[in-house]
C-alpha positions as CSV (number, residue, x, y, z in Angstrom):
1,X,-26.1,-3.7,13.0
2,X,-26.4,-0.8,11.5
3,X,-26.7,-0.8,7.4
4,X,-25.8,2.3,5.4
5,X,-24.9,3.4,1.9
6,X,-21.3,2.0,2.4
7,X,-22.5,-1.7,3.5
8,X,-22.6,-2.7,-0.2
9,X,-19.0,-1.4,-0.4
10,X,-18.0,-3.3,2.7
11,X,-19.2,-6.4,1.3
12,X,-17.8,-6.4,-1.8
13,X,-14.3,-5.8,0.2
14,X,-14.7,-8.6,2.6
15,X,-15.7,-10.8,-0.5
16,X,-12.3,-10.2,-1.9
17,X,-10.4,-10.2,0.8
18,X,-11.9,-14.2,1.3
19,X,-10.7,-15.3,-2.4
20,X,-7.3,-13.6,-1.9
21,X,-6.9,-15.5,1.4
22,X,-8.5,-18.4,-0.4
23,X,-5.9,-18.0,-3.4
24,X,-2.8,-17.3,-1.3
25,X,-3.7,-20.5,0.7
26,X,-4.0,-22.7,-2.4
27,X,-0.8,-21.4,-3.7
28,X,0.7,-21.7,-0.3
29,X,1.6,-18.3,-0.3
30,X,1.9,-15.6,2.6
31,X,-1.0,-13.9,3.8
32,X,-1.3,-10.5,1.9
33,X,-0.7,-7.6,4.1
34,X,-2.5,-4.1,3.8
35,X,-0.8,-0.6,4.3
36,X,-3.3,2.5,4.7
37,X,-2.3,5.2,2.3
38,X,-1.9,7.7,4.4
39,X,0.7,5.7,6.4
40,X,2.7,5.2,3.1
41,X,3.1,8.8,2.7
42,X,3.7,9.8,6.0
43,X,6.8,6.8,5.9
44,X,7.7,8.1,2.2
45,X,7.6,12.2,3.2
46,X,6.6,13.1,6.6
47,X,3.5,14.0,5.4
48,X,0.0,11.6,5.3
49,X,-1.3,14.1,3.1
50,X,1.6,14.4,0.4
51,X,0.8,14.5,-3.1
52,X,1.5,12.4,-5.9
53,X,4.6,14.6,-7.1
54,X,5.7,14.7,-3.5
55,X,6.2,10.9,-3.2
56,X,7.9,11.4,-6.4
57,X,10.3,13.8,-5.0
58,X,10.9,11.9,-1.9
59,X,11.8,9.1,-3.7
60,X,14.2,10.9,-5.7
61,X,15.8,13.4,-2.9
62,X,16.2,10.2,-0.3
63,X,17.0,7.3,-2.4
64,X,18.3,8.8,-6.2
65,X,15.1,6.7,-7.4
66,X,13.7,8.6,-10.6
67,X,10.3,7.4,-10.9
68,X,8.6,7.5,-14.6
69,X,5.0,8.0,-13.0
70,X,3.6,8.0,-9.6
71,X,2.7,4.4,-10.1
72,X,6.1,3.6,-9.9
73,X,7.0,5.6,-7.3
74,X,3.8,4.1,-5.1
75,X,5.4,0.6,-5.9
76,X,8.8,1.9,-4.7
77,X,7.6,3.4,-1.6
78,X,5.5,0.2,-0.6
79,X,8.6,-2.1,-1.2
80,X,10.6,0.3,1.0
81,X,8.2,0.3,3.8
82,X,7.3,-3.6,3.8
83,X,11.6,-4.2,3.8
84,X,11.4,-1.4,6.4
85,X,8.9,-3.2,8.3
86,X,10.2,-6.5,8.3
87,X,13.8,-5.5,8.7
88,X,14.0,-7.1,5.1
89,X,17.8,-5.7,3.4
């Protein structure tokens, strides 16, 4: 095993990927799923390496969605892949 700078990073990920398993289960709730970033933005514009106002733009050119911040328009995106994923709508 090989330990480097990032392993205290790593750990502190795995920790809370445990309680939110651990928290899901309790509340008898789906797993949580993960979506990579760059994936998002290559789904949202073509592009994994799209900007902030890009995903903003996409959002409003493909779907007439006008955003307030990127926030919002990350939280759109990522509820149009996961229903894109599933087949959800």
């Amino acid at each position: 095993m090989n330990v480097n700078s990032h392993f205290y990073d790593m750990r502190k990920l795995c920790e809370l990927r445990g309680i939110l398993l651990e928290v899901c289960d309790e509340l008898e709730l789906p797993e949580p799923v993960f979506v990579n970033v760059m994936s998002l933005k290559k789904f949202a514009t073509g592009n994994g390496k799209a900007s902030k106002v890009d995903m903003i733009k996409a959002a409003e050119s493909k779907y007439n969605f006008h955003a307030k911040n990127d926030d919002e328009a990350d939280a759109f995106w990522i509820f149009k892949y996961y229903c894109n994923k599933y087949r959800v709508f």
